[in-house]
C-alpha atoms as one frame of an Amber mdcrd trajectory, in Angstrom:
protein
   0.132 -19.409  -0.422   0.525 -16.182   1.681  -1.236 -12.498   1.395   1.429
  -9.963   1.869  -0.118  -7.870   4.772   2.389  -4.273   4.577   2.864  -2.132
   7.213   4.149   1.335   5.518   3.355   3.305   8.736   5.506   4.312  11.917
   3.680   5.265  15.015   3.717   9.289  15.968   5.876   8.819  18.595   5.211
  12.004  20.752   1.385  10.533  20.835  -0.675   6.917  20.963  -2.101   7.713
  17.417  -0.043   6.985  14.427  -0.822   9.346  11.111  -0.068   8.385   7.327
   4.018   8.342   7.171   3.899   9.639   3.738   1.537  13.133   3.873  -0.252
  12.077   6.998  -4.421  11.964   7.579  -5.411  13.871  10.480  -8.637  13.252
   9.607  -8.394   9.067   9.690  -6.297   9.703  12.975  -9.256  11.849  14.560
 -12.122   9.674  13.868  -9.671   5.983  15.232  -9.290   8.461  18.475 -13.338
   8.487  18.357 -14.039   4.834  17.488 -11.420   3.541  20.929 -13.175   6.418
  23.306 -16.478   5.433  22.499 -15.704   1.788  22.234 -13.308   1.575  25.354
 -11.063  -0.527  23.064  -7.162  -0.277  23.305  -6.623   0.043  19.641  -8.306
   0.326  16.374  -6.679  -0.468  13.171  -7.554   0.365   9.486  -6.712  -1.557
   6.112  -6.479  -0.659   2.610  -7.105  -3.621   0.236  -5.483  -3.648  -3.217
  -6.877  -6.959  -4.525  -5.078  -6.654  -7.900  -1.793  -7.075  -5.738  -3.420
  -9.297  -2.916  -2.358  -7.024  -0.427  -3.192  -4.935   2.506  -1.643  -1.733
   4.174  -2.289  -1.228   7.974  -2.424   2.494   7.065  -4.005   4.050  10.096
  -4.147   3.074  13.862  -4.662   4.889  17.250  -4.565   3.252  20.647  -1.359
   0.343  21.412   0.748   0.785  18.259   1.584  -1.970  16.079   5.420  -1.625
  15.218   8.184   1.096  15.332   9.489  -0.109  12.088   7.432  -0.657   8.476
   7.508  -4.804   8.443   5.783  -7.407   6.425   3.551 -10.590   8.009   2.316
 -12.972   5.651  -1.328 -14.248   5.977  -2.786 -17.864   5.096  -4.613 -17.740
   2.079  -8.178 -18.518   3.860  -7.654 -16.176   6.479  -6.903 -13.637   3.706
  -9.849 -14.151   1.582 -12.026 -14.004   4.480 -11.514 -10.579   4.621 -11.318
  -9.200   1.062 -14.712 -10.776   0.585 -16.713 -10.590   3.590 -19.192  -7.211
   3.581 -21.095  -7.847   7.235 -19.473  -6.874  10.428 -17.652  -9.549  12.620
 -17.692  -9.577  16.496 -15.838 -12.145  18.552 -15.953 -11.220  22.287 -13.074
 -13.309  23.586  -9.773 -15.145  21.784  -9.781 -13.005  18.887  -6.047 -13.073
  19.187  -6.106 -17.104  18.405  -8.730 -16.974  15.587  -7.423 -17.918  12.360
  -9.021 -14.909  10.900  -7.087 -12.337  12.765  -4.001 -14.545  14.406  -1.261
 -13.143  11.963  -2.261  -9.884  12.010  -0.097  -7.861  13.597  -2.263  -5.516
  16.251  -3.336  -9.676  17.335   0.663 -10.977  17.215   1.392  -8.376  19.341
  -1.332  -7.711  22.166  -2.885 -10.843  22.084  -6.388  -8.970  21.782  -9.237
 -10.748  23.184 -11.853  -9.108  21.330 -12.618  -7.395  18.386 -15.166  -5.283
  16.034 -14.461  -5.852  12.318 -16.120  -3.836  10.151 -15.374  -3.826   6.216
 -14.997  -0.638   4.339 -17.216  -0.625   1.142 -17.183   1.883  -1.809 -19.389
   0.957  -4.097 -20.135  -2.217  -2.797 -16.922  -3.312  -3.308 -14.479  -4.285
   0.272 -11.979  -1.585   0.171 -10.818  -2.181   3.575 -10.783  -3.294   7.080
 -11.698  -1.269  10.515 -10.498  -3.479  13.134 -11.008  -1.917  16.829  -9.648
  -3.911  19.639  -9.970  -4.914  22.943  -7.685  -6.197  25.703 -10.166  -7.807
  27.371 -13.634 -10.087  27.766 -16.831  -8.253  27.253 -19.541  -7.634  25.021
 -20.075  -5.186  22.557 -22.839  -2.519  23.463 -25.251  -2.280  20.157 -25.026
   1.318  20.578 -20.744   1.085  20.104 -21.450  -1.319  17.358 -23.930   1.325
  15.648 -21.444   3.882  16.268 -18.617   2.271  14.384 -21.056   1.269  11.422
 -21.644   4.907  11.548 -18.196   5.409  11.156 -17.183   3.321   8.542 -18.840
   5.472   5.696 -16.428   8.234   6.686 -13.360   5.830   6.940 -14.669   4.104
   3.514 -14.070   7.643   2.111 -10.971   8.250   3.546  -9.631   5.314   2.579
 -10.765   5.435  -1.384  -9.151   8.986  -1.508  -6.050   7.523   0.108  -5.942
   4.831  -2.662  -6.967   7.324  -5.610  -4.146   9.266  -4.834  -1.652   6.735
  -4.732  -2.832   5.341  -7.848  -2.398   9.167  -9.063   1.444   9.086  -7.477
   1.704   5.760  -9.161   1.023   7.208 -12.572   2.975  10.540 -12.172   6.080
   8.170 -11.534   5.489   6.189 -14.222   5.255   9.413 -16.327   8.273  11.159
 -15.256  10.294   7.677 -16.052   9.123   7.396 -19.229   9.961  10.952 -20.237
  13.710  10.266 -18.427  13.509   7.215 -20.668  12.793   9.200 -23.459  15.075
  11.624 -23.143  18.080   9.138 -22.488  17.010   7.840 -26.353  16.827  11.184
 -27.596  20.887  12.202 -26.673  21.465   8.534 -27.319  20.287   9.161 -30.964
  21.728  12.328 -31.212  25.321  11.116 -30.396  25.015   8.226 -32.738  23.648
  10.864 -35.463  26.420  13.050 -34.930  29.296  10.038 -34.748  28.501   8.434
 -37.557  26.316  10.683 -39.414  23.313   8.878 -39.152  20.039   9.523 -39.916
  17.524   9.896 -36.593  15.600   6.736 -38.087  18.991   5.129 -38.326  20.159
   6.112 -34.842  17.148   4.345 -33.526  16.819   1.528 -35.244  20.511   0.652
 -34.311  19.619   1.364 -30.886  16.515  -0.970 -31.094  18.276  -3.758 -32.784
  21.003  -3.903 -30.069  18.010  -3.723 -27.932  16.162  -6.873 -29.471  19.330
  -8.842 -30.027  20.582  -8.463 -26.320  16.890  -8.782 -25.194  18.008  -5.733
 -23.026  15.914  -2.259 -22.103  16.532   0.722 -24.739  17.084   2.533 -21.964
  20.225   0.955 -20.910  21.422   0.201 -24.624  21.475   4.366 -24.693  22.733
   4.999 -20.990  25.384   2.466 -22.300  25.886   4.513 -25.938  25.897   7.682
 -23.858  29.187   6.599 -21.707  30.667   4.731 -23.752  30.510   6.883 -27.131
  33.160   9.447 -26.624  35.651   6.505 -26.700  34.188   4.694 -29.375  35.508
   4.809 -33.021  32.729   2.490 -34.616  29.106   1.620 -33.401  28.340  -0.568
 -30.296
């Protein structure tokens, strides 16, 4: 079994920081900048968990970029769990890239990082996400750099819950706006029918639902299909 890891993001391509594709997050952007200066990494990468899907976006990074294109890696169940669960930081100072932990991610597929910083991203004691900063080569981690990106992940954390609260938002505004299309397709399917065959609106519907039920079919295309087809119809579908 495989975690789908996402990548929705495209690297800015006039600069070695990558913002949000969508609305962009200078803010994320800014403080990724801070956590590979002060780190002397070569890239740091941040997650967003959705555990409900079992997946994770790589939805910020500055430093080497990860991919000119949005692309999909799947992750071994283990490796996965490892991180939606684990709340305490996790340093490995050489062959990050070949840990099992981090080998299909895609900042390790691609440079072959030989150490990294992983700090979850907590709201509410839950693991929201993933701060992974990289490095290209062997050495240890200073415990002032370390205490600097712990500092840093309470910002991130935030940034990364708003980020998710506002897709969820998006999420439910689409959902919205389909259902009132939906609706509306019923209403002029009803009102056709009415007007055809002099139906009642409770008739109109139920005739629309029973199609519906018997053709175990959406209402919504039942009454996209009443809408085309009625002006050349002499009887009921």
């Amino acid at each position: 079994m495989a975690t789908a890891i996402s990548i929705i993001q495209k690297p800015n391509q006039q600069s070695s920081q990558a913002s949000w594709v969508d609305e962009g997050n200078p803010a994320m952007a800014a403080l990724l900048g801070l956590a590979v200066d002060e780190t002397q990494a070569q890239g740091a990468y941040v997650y967003s968990f959705d555990p409900l899907a079992a997946t994770a976006n790589l939805v910020s990074w500055a430093g080497l970029p990860v991919s000119d294109e949005p692309l999909a890696v799947g992750v071994p169940e283990d490796a996965a769990k490892a991180h939606f669960e684990r709340s305490a930081p996790l340093i490995l100072h050489e062959k990050a890239w070949s840990d099992a932990r981090f080998a299909a991610l895609p900042e390790f597929d691609r440079h072959r990082f030989e150490g990294v910083a992983s700090i979850p991203l907590l709201e509410s004691g839950a693991v929201i996400g993933l701060l992974n900063v990289c490095r290209s080569h062997r050495a240890g981690l200073q415990g002032s750099a370390l205490s600097f990106l712990l500092s840093l992940s309470v910002p991130l954390s935030a940034l990364v819950a708003a980020e998710a609260a506002k897709a969820d938002l998006r999420r439910e505004v689409d959902n919205l706006n389909r259902r009132l299309a939906d609706r509306k397709l019923l209403e002029r399917a009803k009102g056709l029918l009415q007007t055809r065959f002099r139906w009642t609106e409770e008739q109109a519907y139920l005739h629309l639902r029973n199609i519906s039920r018997r053709r175990r079919t959406p209402m919504r295309e039942i009454a996209q299909e009443v809408i085309g087809r009625l002006p050349a119809m002499e009887r009921p579908v």
